[in-house]
N, C-alpha and C positions, 0 to 999 in steps of 0.2 A: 504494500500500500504506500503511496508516494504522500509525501508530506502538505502538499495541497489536498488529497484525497482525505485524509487524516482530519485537516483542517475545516476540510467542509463541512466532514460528520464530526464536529467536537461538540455542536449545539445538541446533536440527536437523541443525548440523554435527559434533557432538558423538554423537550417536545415529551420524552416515552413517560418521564415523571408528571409532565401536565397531565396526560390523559389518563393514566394510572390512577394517580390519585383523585384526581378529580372525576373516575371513570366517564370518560367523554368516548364518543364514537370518534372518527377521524373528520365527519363533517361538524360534529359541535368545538372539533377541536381548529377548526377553522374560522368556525363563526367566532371563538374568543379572540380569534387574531385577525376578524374582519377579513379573512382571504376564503376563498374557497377551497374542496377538501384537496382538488388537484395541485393546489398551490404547496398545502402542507407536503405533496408525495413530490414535489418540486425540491421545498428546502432537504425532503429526506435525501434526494438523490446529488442534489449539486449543493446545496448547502443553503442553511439561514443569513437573506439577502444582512448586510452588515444596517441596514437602518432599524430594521427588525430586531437584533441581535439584545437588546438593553430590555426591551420589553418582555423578551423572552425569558431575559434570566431573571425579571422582577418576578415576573407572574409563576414560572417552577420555584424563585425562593418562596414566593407566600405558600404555593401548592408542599411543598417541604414543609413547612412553619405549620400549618395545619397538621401535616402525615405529624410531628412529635408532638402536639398540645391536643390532638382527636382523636379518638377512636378512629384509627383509617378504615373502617366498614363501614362507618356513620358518613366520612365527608362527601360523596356521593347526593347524600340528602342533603346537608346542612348546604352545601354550594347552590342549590336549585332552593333554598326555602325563602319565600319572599319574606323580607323584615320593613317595617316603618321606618329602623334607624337607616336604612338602604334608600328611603323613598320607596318602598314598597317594590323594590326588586330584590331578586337575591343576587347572590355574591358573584357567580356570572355574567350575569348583566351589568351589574356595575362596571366588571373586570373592564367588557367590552366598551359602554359609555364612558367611564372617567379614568381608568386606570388601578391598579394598587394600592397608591394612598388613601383613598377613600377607605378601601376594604381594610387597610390596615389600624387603621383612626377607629374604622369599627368593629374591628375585635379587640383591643382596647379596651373600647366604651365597654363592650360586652364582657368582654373579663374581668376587668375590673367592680363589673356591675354588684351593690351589694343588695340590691331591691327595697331599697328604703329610700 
């Protein structure tokens, strides 16, 4: 394998952890990153385009951050459950409208939560 080759597939751990954890099909695993599912079989083979590259690794670190603070059986549900502190999306949706930070500001809020 040549060092370009190499280079291309160093994201494609990062993609197999989003869907993983998040259990996504290869098309919702598209729609988080606004591209279509051909496009994902695109970065698998020639690589994630480099503008891509920083969102990808935001959104596999939160997808990580969840797999050690959740039950990894549960995050599957918890990622698709619509919350108020979301605006009444879940944590998907958000990914795709606003980014990470959001999601991260609201698990926070939520772990931190003492319900009083």
């Amino acid at each position: 394998m040549t060092t370009l080759t190499k280079s291309r597939r160093a994201h494609e751990p990062a993609l197999d952890d989003i869907r993983r954890i998040f259990g996504l099909s290869e098309a919702e695993l598209g729609d988080l990153f606004a591209v279509r599912r051909q496009s994902i079989d695109d970065w698998r083979r020639r690589g994630v385009p480099v503008a891509r590259r920083a969102t990808l690794e935001q959104i596999a670190g939160l997808a990580r951050a969840l797999e050690r603070e959740l039950i990894p059986t549960h995050i599957p549900e918890v990622v698709r459950t619509r919350d108020a502190w979301l605006g009444n999306k879940n944590i998907l949706e958000t990914i795709e409208s606003s980014g990470v930070e959001k999601v991260y500001g609201y698990l926070h809020r939520l772990f931190s939560y003492s319900g009083s």
